[in-house]
SEDREN-985167 format. One record per residue: residue in three letters; z, x, y of N, C-alpha, C in turn. Coordinates in pm, whole numbers, padded with zeros to 5 digits, always signed. Layout:
alaZXYZXYZXY;...
***
This chain:
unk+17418+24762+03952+17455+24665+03848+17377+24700+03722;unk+17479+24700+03608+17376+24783+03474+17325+24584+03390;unk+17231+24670+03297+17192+24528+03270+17268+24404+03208;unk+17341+24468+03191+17475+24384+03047+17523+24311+03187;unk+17576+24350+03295+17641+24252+03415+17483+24145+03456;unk+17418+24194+03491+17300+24098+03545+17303+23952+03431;unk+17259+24039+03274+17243+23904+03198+17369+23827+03187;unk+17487+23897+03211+17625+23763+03219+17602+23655+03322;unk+17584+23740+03448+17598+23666+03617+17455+23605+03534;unk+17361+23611+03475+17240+23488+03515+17272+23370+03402;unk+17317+23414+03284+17384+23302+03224+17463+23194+03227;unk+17591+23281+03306+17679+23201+03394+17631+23113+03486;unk+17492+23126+03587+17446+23050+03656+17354+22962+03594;unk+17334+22992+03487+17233+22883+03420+17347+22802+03307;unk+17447+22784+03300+17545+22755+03232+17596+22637+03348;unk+17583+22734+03459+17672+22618+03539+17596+22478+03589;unk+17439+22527+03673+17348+22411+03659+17318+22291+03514;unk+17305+22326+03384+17356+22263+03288+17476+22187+03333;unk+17555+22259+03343+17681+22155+03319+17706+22054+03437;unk+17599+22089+03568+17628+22000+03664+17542+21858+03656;unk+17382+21945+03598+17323+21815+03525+17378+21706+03419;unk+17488+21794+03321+17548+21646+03209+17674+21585+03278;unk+17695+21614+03400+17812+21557+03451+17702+21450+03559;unk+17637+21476+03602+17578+21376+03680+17469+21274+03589;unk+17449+21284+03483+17411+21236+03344+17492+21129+03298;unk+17609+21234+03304+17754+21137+03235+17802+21046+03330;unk+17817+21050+03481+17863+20956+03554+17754+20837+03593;unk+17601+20863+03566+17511+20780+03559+17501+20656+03455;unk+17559+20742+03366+17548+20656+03235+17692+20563+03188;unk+17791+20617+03266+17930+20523+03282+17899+20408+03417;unk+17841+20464+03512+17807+20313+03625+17747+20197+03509;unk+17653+20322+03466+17595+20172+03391+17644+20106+03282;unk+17695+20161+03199+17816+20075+03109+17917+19979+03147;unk+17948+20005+03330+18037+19958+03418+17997+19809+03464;unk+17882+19841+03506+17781+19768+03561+17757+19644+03408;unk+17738+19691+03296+17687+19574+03191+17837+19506+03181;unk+17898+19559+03173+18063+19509+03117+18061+19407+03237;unk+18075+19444+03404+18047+19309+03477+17985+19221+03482;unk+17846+19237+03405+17794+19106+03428+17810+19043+03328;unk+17813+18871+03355+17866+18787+03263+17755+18809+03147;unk+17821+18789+02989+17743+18785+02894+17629+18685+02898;unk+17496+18722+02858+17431+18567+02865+17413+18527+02708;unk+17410+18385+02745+17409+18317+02519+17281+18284+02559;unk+17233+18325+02446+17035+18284+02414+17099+18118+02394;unk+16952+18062+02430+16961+17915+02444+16963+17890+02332;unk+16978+17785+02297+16998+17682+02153+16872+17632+02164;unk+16790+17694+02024+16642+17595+01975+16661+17474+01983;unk+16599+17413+02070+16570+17251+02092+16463+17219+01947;unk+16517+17090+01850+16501+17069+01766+16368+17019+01788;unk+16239+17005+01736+16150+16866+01799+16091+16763+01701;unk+16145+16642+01708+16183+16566+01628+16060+16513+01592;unk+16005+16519+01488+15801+16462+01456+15870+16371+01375;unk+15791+16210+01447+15787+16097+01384+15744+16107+01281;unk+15764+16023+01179+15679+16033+01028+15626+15918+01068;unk+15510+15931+00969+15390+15842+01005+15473+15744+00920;unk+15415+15559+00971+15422+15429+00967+15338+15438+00809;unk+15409+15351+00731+15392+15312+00590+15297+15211+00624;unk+15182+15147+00587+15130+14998+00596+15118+14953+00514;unk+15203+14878+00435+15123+14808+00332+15014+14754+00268;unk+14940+14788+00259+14782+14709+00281+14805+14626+00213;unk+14739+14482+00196+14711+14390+00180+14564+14364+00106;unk+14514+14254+00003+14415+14257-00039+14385+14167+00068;unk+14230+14145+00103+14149+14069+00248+14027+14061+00115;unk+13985+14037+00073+13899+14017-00035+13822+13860+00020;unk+13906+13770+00019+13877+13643+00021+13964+13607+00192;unk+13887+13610+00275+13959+13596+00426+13926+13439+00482;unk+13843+13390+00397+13810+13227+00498+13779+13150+00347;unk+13758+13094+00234+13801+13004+00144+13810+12898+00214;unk+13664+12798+00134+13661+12711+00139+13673+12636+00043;unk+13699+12500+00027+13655+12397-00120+13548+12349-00122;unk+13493+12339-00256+13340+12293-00209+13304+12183-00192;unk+13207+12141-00162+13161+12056-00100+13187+11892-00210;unk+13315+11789-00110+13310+11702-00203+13453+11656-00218;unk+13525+11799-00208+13647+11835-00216+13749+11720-00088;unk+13870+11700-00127+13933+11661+00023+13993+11743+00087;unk+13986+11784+00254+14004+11882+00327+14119+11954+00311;unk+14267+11903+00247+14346+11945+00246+14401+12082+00039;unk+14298+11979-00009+14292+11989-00172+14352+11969-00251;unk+14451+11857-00206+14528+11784-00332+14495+11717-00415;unk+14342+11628-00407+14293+11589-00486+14218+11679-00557;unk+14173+11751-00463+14105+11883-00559+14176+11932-00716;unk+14280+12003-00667+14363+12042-00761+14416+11953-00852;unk+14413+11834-00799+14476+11755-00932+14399+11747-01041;unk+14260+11703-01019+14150+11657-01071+14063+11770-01146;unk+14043+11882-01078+13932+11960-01119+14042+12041-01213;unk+13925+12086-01328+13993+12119-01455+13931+12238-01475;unk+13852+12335-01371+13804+12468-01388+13710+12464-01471;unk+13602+12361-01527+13541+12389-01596+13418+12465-01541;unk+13416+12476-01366+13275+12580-01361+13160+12477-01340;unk+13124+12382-01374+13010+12253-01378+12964+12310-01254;unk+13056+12283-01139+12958+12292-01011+12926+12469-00954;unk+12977+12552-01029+12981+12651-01002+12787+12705-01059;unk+12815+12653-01185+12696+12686-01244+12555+12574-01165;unk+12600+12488-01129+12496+12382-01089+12442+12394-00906;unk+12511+12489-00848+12461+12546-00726+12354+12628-00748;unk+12282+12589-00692+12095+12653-00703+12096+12763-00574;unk+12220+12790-00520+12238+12898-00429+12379+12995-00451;unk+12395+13003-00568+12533+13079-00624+12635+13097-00502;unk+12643+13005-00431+12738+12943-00324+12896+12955-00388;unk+12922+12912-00460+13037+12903-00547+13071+12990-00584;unk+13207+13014-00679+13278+13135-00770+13391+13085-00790;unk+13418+13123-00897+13623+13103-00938+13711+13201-00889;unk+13822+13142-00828+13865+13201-00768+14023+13215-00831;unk+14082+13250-00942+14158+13306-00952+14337+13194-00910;unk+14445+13145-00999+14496+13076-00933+14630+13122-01022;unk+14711+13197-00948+14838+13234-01000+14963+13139-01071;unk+14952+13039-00993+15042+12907-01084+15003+12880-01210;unk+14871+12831-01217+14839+12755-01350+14769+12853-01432;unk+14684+12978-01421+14627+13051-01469+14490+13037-01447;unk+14441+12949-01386+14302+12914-01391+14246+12967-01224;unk+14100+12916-01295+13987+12988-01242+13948+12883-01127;unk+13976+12822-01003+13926+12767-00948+13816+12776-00868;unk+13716+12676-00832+13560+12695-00721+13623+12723-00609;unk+13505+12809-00552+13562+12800-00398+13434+12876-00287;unk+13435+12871-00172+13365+12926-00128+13372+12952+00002;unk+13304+13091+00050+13361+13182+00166+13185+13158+00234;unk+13185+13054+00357+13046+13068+00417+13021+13165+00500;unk+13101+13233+00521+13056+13402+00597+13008+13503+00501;unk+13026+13451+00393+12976+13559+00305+12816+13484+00220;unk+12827+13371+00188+12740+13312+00167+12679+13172+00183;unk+12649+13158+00293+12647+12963+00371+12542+12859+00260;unk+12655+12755+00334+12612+12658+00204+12515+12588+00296;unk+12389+12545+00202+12252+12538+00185+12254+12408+00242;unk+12355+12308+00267+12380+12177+00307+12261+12078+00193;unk+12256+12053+00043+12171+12062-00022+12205+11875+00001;unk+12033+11795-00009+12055+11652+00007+12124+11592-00058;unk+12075+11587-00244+12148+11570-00343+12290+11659-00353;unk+12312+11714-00257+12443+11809-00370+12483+11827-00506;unk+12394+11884-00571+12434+11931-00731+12558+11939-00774;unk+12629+11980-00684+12752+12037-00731+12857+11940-00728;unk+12850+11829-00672+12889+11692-00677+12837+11641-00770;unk+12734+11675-00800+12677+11522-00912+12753+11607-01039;unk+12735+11742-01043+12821+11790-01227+12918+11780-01208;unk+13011+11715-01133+13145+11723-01125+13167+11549-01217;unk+13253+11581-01351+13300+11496-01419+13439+11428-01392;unk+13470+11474-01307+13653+11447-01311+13697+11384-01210;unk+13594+11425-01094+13656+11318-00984+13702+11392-00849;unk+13701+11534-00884+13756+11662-00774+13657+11630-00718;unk+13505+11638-00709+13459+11671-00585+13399+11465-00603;unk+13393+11410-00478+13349+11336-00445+13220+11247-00404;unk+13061+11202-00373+13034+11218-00274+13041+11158-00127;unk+12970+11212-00058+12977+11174+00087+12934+11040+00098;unk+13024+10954+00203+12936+10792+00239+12823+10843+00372;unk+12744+10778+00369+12634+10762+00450+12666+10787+00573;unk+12570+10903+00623+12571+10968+00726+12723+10997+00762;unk+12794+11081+00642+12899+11181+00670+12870+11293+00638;unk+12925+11408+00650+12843+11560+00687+13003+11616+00631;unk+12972+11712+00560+13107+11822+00506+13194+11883+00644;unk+13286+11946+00597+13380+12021+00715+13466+12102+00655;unk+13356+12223+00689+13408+12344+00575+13489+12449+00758;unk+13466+12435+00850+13526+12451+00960+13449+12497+01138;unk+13482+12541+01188+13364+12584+01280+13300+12695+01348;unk+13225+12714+01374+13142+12806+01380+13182+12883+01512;unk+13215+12996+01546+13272+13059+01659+13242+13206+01670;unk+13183+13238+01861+13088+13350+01887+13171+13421+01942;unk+13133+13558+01917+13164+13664+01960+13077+13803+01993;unk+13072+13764+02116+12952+13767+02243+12915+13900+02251;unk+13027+13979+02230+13015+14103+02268+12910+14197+02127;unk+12922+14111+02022+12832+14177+01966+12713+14127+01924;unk+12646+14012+01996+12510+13951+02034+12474+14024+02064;unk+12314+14044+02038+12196+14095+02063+12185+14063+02251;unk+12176+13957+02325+12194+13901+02415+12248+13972+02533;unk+12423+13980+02478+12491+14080+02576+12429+14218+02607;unk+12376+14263+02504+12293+14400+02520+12212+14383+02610;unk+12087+14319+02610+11958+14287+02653+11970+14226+02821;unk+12104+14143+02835+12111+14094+02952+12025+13933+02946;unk+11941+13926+02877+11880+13799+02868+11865+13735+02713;unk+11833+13649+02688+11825+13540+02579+11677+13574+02542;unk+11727+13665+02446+11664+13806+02348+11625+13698+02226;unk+11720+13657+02161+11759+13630+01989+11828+13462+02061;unk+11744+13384+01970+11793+13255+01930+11818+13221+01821;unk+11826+13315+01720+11832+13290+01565+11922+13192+01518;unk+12046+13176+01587+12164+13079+01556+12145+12945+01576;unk+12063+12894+01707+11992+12787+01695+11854+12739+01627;unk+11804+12848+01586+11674+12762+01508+11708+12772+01382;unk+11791+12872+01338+11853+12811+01186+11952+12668+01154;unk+12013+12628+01249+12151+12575+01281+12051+12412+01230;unk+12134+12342+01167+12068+12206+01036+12085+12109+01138;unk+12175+12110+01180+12239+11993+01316+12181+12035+01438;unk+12128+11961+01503+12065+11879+01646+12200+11939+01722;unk+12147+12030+01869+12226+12020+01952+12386+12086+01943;unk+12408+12119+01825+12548+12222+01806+12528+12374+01860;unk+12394+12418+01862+12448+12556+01935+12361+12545+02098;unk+12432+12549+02173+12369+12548+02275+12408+12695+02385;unk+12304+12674+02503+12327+12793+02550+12374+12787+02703;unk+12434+12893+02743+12490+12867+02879+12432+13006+02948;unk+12318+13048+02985+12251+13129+03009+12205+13200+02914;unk+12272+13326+02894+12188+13397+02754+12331+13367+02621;unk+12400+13323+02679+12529+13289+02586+12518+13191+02514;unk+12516+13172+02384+12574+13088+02281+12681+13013+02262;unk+12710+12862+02268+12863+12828+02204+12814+12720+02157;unk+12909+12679+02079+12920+12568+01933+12965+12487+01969;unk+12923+12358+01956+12999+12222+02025+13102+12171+01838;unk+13153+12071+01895+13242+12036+01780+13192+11935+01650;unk+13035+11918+01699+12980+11818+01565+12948+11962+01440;unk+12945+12086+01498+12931+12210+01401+13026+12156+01279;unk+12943+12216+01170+13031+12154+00988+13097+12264+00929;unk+13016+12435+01032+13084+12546+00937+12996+12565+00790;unk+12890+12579+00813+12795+12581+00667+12737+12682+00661;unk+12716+12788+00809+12753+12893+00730+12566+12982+00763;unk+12511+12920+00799+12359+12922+00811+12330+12983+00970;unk+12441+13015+01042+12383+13080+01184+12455+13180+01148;unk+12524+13222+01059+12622+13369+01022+12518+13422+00958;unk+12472+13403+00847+12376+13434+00756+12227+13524+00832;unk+12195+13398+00941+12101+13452+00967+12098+13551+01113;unk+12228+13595+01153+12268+13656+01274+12203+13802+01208;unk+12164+13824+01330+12088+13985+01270+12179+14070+01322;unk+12292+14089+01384+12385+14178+01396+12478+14230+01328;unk+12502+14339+01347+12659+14393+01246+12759+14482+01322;unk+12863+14412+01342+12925+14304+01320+12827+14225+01330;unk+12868+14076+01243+12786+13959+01297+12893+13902+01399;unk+12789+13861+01544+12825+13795+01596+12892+13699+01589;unk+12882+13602+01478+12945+13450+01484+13043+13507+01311;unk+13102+13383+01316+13213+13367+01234+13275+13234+01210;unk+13230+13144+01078+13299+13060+01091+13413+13003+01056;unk+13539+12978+01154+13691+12973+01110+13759+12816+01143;
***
């Protein structure tokens, strides 16, 4: 065999392995085209939306003045109050414990007294000043052996000195307290009987914060 026949016959055989490899290539690669075409298409899921609440609007509210009282003299409801008192301030200025303040009155424009004993308790004064400068007749005074009722005095235990301690730590509410017998105790607990006037003098002197008491 001269060389020109050898290199045909080895070409030819390397021609033919080629071509048996892209035919077994080619029928590999049609199963599998065969094979995708059968199986059912799949649909990507649908993004689940996720719905975020919007935050709650609150209106706030002014709390400035939360317990308003009339002062001392006044009738409990304040119709005589209002009829009578003419904003002139007399008793505002004549409290020797700046107990008082004007308070602002959207109907008529004026400045009326008033007073919040959680914020500053009234002094329960013998004379009451603030009665005697009163010209008009709004504030009144008291008949003999009657006592004001600005409202009552009410505990909240959990933030006593007391509850902490387990025992009757702090008596401050009774040795300030003007009236005989209104705060009494039921182990290391505090409560207010109903001769309490709401004046404002066991808030004041509560050494807690929160203060314990509150009078409503």
């Amino acid at each position: 065999m001269n060389r020109k026949d050898f290199f045909r016959k080895g070409l030819a055989k390397a021609f033919s392995v080629m071509e048996e490899g892209v035919n077994e290539i080619s029928e590999t690669w049609n199963s599998v085209v065969e094979d995708k075409k059968a199986e059912p298409e799949k649909v990507p899921p649908k993004k689940t939306q996720i719905k975020v609440p919007k935050p709650k609007t609150v209106k706030s509210k002014f709390k400035g003045f939360r317990n308003l009282q009339f002062p001392p003299g006044a009738d409990s409801k304040g119709k005589r109050f209002f009829s009578k008192c003419t904003a002139c301030s007399d008793c505002i200025y004549a409290c020797p414990y700046s107990v008082l303040f004007p308070v602002p009155d959207d109907t008529t424009g004026k400045h009326f007294p008033h007073m919040d004993v959680n914020l500053n308790a009234c002094m329960l004064c013998k004379d009451y000043p603030c009665i005697s400068a009163c010209q008009t007749g709004a504030l009144l005074p008291y008949k003999e052996n009657q006592s004001p009722k600005f409202g009552k005095a009410k505990g909240f235990f959990q933030h006593c000195i007391n509850s902490r301690t387990g025992e009757k730590t702090c008596e401050t509410c009774a040795i300030t307290c003007p009236i005989p017998n209104v705060v009494q105790f039921k182990g290391n607990k505090p409560s207010f009987s109903n001769d309490c006037v709401g004046c404002g003098l066991c808030v004041s002197s509560c050494p807690t914060f929160p203060k314990a008491i509150q009078v409503q």
